[in-house]
C-alpha positions as CSV (number, residue, x, y, z in Angstrom):
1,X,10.6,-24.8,3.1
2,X,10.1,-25.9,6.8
3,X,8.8,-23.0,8.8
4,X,8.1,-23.6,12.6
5,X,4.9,-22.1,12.7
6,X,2.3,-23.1,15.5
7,X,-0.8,-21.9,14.6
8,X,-4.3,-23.1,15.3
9,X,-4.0,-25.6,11.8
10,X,-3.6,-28.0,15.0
11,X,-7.0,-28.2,16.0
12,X,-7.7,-30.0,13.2
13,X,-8.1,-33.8,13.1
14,X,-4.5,-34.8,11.5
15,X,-6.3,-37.0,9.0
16,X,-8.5,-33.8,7.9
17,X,-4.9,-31.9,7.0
18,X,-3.7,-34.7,5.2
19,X,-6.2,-35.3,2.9
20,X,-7.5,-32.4,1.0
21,X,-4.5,-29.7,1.7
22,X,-3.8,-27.2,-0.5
23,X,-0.8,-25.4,0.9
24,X,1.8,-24.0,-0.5
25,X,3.8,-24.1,2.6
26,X,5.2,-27.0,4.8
27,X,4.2,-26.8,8.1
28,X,6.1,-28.0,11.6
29,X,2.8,-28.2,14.0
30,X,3.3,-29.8,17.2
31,X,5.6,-33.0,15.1
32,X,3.0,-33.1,12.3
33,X,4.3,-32.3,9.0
34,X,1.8,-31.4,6.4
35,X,2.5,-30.9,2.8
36,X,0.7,-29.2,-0.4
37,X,2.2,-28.7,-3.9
38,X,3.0,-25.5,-5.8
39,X,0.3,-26.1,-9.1
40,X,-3.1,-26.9,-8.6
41,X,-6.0,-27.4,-10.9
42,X,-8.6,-25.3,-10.4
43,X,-10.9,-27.0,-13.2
44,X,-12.6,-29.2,-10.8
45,X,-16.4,-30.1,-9.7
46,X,-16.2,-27.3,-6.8
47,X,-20.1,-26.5,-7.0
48,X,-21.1,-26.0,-3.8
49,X,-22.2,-23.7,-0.4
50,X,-19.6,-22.0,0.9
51,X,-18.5,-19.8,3.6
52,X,-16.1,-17.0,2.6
53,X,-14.9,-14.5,4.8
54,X,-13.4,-11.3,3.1
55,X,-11.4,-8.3,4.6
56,X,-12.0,-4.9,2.9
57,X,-11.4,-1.1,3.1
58,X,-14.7,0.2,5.0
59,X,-15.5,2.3,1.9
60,X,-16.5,-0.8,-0.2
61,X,-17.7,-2.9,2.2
62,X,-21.1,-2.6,0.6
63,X,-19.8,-2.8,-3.0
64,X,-18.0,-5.9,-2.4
65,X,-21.4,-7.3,-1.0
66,X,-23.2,-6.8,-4.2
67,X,-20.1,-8.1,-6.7
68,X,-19.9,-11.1,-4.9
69,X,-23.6,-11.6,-5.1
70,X,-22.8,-11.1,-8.9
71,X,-20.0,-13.3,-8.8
72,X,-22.8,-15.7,-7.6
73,X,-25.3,-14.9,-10.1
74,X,-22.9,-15.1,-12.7
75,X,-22.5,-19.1,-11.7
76,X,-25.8,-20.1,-12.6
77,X,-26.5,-22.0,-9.3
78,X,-23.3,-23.7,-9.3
79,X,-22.5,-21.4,-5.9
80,X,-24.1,-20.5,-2.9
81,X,-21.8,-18.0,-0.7
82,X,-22.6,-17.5,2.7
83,X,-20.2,-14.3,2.5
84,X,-18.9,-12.3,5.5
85,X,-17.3,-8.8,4.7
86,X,-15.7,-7.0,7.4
87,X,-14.4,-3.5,7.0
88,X,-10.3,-4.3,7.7
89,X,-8.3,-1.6,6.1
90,X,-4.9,-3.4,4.2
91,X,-2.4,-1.9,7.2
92,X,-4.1,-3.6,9.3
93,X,-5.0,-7.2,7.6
94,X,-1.7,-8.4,7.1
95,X,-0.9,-8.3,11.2
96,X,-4.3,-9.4,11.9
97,X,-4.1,-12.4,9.7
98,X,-0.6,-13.3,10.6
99,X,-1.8,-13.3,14.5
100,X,-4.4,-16.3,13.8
101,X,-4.2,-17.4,10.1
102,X,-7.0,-19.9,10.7
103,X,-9.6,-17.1,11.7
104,X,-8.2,-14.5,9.4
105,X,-9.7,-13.7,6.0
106,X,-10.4,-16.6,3.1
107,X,-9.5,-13.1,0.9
108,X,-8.5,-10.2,1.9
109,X,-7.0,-6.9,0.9
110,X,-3.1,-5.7,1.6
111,X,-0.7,-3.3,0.9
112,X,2.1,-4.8,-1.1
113,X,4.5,-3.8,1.5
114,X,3.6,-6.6,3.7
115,X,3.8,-9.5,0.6
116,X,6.8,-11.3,2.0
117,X,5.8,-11.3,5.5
118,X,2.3,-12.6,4.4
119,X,3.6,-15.2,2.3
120,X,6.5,-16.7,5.0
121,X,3.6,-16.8,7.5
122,X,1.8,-19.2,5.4
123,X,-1.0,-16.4,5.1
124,X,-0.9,-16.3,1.4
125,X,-1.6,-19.3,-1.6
126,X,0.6,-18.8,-4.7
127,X,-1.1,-18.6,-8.0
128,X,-0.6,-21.5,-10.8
129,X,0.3,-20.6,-14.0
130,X,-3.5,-20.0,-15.5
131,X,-4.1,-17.1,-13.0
132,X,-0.2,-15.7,-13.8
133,X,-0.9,-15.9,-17.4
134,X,-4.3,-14.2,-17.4
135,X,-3.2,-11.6,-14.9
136,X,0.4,-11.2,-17.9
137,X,-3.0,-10.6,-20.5
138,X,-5.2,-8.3,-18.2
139,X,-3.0,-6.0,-15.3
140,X,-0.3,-3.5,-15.6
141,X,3.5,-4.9,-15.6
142,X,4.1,-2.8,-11.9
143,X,1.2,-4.6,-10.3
144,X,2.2,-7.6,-11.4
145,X,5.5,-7.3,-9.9
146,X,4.2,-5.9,-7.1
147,X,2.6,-9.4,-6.3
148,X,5.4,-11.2,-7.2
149,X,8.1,-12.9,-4.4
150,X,11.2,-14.7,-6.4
151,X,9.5,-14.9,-9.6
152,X,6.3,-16.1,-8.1
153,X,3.2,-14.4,-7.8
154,X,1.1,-14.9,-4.8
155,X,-1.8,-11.7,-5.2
156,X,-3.9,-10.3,-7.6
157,X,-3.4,-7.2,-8.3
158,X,-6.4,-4.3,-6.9
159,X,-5.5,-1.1,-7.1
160,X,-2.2,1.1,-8.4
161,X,-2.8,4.0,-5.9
162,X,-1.0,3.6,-3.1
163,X,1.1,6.7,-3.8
164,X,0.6,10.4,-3.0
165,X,0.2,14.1,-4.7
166,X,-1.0,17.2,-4.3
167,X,-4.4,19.4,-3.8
168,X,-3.9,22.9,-4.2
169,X,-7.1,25.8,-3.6
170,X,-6.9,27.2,-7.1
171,X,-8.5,30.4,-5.7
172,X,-4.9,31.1,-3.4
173,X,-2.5,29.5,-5.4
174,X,-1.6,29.0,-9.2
175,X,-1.0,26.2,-10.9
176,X,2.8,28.0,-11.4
177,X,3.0,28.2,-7.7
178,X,1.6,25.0,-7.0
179,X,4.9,23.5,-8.6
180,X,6.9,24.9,-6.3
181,X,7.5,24.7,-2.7
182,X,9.1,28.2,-2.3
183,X,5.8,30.3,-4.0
184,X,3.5,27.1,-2.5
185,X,4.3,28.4,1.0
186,X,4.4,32.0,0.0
187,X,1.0,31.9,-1.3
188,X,-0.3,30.3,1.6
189,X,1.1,32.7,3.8
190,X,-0.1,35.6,2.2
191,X,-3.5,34.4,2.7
192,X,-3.5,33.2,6.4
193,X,-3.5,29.5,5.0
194,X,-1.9,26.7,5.4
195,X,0.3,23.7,3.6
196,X,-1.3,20.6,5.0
197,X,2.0,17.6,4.9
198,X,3.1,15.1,7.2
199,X,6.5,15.6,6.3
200,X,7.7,16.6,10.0
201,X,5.8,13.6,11.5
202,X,4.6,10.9,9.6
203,X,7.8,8.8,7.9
204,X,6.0,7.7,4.6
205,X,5.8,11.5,4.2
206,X,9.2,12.3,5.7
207,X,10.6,9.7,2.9
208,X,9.9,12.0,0.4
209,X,12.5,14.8,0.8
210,X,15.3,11.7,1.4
211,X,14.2,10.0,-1.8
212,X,14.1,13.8,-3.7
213,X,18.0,14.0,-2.9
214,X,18.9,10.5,-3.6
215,X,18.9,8.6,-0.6
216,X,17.9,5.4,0.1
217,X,16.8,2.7,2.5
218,X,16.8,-0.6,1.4
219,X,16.2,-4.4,3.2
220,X,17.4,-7.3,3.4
221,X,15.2,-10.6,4.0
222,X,15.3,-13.8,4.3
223,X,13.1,-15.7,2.5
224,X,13.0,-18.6,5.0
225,X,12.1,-17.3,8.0
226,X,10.9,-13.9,7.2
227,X,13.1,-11.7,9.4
228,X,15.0,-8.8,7.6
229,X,19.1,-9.3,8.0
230,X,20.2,-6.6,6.6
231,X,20.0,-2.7,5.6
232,X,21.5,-0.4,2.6
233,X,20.8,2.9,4.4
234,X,22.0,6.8,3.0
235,X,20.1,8.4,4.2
236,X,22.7,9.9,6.9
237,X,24.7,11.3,4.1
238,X,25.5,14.8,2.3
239,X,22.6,13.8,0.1
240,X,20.7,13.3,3.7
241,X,21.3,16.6,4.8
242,X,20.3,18.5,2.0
243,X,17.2,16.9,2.3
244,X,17.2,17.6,6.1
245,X,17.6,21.3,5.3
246,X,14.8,21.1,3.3
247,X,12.9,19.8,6.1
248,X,13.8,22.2,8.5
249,X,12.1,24.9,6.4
250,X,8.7,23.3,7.2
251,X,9.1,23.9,10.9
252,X,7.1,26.5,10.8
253,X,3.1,25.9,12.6
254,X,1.7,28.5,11.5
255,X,2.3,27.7,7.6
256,X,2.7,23.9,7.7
257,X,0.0,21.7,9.5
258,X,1.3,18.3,10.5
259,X,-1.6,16.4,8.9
260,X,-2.8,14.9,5.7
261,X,-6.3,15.7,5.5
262,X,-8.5,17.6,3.1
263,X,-11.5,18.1,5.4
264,X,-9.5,21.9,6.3
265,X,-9.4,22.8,2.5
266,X,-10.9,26.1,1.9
267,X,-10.8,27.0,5.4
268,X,-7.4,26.8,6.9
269,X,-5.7,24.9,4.7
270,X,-4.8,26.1,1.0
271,X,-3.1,22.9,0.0
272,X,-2.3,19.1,0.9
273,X,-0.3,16.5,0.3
274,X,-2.5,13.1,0.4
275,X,-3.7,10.2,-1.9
276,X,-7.0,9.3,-3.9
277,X,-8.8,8.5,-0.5
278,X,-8.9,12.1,0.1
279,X,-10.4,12.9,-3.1
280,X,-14.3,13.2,-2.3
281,X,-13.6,15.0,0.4
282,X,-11.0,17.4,-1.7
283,X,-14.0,18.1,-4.3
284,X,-16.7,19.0,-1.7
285,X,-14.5,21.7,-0.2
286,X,-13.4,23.6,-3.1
287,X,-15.1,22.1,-6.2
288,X,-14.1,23.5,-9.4
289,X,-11.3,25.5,-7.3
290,X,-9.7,22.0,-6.5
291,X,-6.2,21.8,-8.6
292,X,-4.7,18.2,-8.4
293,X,-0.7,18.5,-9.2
294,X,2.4,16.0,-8.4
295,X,4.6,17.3,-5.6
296,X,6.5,20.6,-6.3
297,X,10.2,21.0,-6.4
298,X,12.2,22.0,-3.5
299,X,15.4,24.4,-3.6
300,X,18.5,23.9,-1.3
301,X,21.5,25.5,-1.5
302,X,20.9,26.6,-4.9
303,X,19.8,23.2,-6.2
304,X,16.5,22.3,-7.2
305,X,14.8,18.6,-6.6
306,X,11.7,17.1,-7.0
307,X,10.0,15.7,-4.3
308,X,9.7,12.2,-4.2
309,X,7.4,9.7,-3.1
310,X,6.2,6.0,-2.8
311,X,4.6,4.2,-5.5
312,X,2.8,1.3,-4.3
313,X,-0.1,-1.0,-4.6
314,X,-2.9,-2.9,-3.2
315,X,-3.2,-6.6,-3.8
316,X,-5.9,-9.5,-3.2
317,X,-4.9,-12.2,-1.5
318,X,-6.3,-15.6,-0.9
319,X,-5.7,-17.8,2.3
320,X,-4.5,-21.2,2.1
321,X,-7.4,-23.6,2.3
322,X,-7.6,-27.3,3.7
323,X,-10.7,-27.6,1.2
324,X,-9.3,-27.8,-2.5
325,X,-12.9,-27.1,-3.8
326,X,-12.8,-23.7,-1.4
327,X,-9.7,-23.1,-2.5
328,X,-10.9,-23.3,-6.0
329,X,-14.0,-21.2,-5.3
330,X,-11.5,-18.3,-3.3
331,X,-9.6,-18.1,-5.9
332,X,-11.9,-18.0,-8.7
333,X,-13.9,-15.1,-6.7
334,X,-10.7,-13.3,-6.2
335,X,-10.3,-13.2,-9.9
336,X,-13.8,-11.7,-10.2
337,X,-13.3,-8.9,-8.1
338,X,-10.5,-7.7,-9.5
339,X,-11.5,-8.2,-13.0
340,X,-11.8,-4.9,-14.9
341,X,-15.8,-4.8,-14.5
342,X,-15.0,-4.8,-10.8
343,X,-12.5,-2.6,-10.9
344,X,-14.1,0.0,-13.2
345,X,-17.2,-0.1,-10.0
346,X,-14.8,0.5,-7.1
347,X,-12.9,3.1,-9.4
348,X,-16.7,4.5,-9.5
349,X,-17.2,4.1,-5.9
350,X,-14.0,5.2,-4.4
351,X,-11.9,6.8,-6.5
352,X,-9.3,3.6,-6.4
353,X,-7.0,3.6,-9.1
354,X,-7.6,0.0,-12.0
355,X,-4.9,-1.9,-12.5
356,X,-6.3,-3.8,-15.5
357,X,-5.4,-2.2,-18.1
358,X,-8.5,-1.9,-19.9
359,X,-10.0,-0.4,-16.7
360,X,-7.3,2.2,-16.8
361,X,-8.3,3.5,-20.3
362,X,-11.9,4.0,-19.2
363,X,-12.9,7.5,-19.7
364,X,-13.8,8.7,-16.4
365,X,-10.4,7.2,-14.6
366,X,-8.7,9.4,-17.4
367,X,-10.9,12.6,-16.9
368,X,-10.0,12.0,-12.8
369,X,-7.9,14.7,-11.9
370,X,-6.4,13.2,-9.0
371,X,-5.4,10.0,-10.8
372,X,-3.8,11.9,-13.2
373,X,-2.0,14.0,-10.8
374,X,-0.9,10.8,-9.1
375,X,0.1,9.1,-12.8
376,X,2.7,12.6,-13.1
377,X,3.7,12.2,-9.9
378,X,4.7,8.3,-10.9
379,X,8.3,9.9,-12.3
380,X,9.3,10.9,-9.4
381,X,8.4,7.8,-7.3
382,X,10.0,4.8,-5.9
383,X,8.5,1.4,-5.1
384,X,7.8,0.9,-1.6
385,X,9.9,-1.8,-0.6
386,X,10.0,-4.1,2.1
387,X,11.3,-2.6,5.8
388,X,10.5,-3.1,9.0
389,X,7.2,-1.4,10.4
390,X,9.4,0.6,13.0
391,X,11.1,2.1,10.3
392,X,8.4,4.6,9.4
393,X,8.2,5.4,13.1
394,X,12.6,5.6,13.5
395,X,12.6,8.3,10.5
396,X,8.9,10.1,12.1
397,X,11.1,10.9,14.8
398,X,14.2,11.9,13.0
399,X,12.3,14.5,11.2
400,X,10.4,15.6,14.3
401,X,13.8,16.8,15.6
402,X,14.4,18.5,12.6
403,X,13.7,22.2,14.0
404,X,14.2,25.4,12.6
405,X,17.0,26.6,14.0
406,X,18.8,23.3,14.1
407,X,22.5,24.4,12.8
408,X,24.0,22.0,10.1
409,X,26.4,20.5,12.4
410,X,23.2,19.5,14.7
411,X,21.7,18.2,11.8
412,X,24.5,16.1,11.1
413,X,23.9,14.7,14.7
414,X,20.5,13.9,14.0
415,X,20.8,11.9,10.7
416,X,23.7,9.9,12.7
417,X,21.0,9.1,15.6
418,X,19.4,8.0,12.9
419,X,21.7,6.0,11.8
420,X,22.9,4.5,15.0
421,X,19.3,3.2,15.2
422,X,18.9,1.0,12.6
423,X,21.0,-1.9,14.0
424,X,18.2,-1.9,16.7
425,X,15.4,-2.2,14.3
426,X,17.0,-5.1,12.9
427,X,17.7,-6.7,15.8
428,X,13.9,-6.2,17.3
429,X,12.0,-7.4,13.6
């Protein structure tokens, strides 16, 4: 692969690239080709001092502190880390590390959604077949895959809770109601409360009613150069408006709250539609009157649906290193903290879901309501996918016009705005 990439790899003294490089990629940089091999050997003499720079969630900024300090430990004086954690939430590492590779992240967390933009900008080092087969032993199969571009897997797998469900004021509405949007919104309304759901302005909420129906939006990319050719789009379709008439029951302020947050529960809110990082908050509002469900079903036109959502995960990535011995240590620490110790601490810390399997089975993440909520919910879900950012933002607006008393026919007109718009989301990836 030849990608012409300038990036600040030309500081460096040429004969410094050349020796010890351990890229998977091949590199045009100002007429210097450099060149690293797919399979590595990581069962080398890398004891040493090193310094690491990791990019994580702000919640377990702390956490990751003290497990690489065990990570450390654990090496019986083979390592000294000189570690740098910066709180860098995964939307906004992979644009932050594509920006300046060099002074990105040696690891850093990401939402799986950005993989093949990550790994075409040379952000990303593949994992050899040691780390594929112990992640085949150790994670779920839909993490795995998760991590995977063409077969090869370039992440370790973090967290499997990347999706959305849920949390219902058991003191306003019953676990019957809670299933369904019809008696959710009545329930609310008959005590003054609110449905909390960014369905009207948010698109990764929006997607939800499109996916319930049967639409959907799918990318093309090309795995040379990164830029998405390509679109499989229905959702301006009969399937599209149904799911538009749906949305044009939530236009409605004084029931449905444009927002995803938990902070209102008990007060104005009676229900929301979030994820896991909402959870703390969730259960210090209503405690044992906090229900966690998967979305309710939706009637139009005498039809019922479920709503949808996305399924996704977080993965670990590790930077390309000039040093092999770095390399060797990134990776190796990588493995560590997402091992199933690890993940059973941030499960403990943050609510975030395990991917390694054993993890998963621990008692507490099976007594976790919200986990479980978000494991129902899984039927109903489809993998997030690659797609340009400005997508989200393109079907936002879509559903923003959405109004109450939009008329079929001007809903029609609105999904084929939509529509006309997706050329022009291609053409400015």
């Amino acid at each position: 692969m030849n990608l012409k990439r300038i990036t600040r790899l030309a500081l460096l003294a040429p004969a410094l690239l050349l020796s010890a490089c351990n890229f998977k990629y091949v590199y045009t940089i100002e007429g210097l080709v450099i060149a690293g091999g797919d399979e590595y050997d990581d069962d080398i003499d890398d004891t040493g001092s090193y310094d690491i720079k990791v990019w994580v969630d702000d919640r377990i900024v702390n956490l990751t502190k003290s497990q690489i300090g065990q990570f450390v430990n654990n090496s019986g004086g083979k390592y000294n880390i000189n570690a740098t954690v910066e709180p860098v939430s995964e939307g906004n590492a992979a644009s932050s590390m594509l920006q300046d590779p060099q002074d990105g992240a040696d690891i850093f967390v990401f939402a799986q959604d950005q993989l093949s933009r990550l790994k075409v900008g040379g952000a990303l080092a593949k994992l050899n077949s040691s780390y594929v087969n112990y992640l085949t032993e150790t994670m779920d199969q839909g993490a795995i895959n998760a991590a995977k571009v063409n077969n090869d897997v370039y992440a370790f797998p973090i967290t499997s809770d990347n999706g959305y469900f849920l949390y219902y004021d058991k003191s306003v509405i019953s676990d019957a109601a809670a299933a369904n949007m019809t008696s959710l919104l009545a329930a609310c309304k008959s005590a003054g409360k609110t449905l909390n759901f960014e369905a009207r302005s948010n698109g990764f909420y929006a997607a939800s009613y499109f996916m319930a129906t049967g639409c959907y939006s799918s990318w093309d990319i090309d795995s040379e150069s990164g830029k998405f050719t390509g679109y499989h789009d229905t959702y301006n379709s009969a399937a599209g408006l149904v799911a538009a008439k749906a949305i044009r029951q939530l236009d409605d302020k004084s029931l449905v709250a444009t927002n995803s947050q938990a902070s209102k529960l008990g007060d104005k809110s009676a229900a929301v539609v979030s994820g896991v990082w909402e959870y703390d908050t969730a259960k210090k509002r209503l405690g044992t009157n906090l229900g966690c469900a998967p979305l309710p079903s939706f009637t139009v036109d005498d039809a019922t649906y479920h709503l949808s959502s996305f399924d996704g995960y977080k993965l670990l990535g590790v930077k390309p290193q000039v040093d092999a011995k770095k390399a060797s240590v990134c990776r190796k620490l990588a493995r560590f903290l997402t091992s199933e110790a690890a993940q059973v601490e941030r499960f403990n810390e943050a609510n975030w879901g395990p991917t390694n399997k054993e993890a998963a089975e621990d008692p507490a993440v099976l007594a976790h309501d919200g986990l479980q909520a978000l494991k129902a919910q899984h039927e109903f879900a489809k993998p997030q996918g690659q797609c340009p950012g400005a997508w989200f933002t393109a079907l936002a607006t879509t559903a923003k016009a959405i109004t109450a008393g939009a008329t079929d026919a001007q809903l029609r007109t609105i999904l084929q705005n939509y529509e006309n718009g997706l050329q022009e989301l291609l053409d400015s990836d």
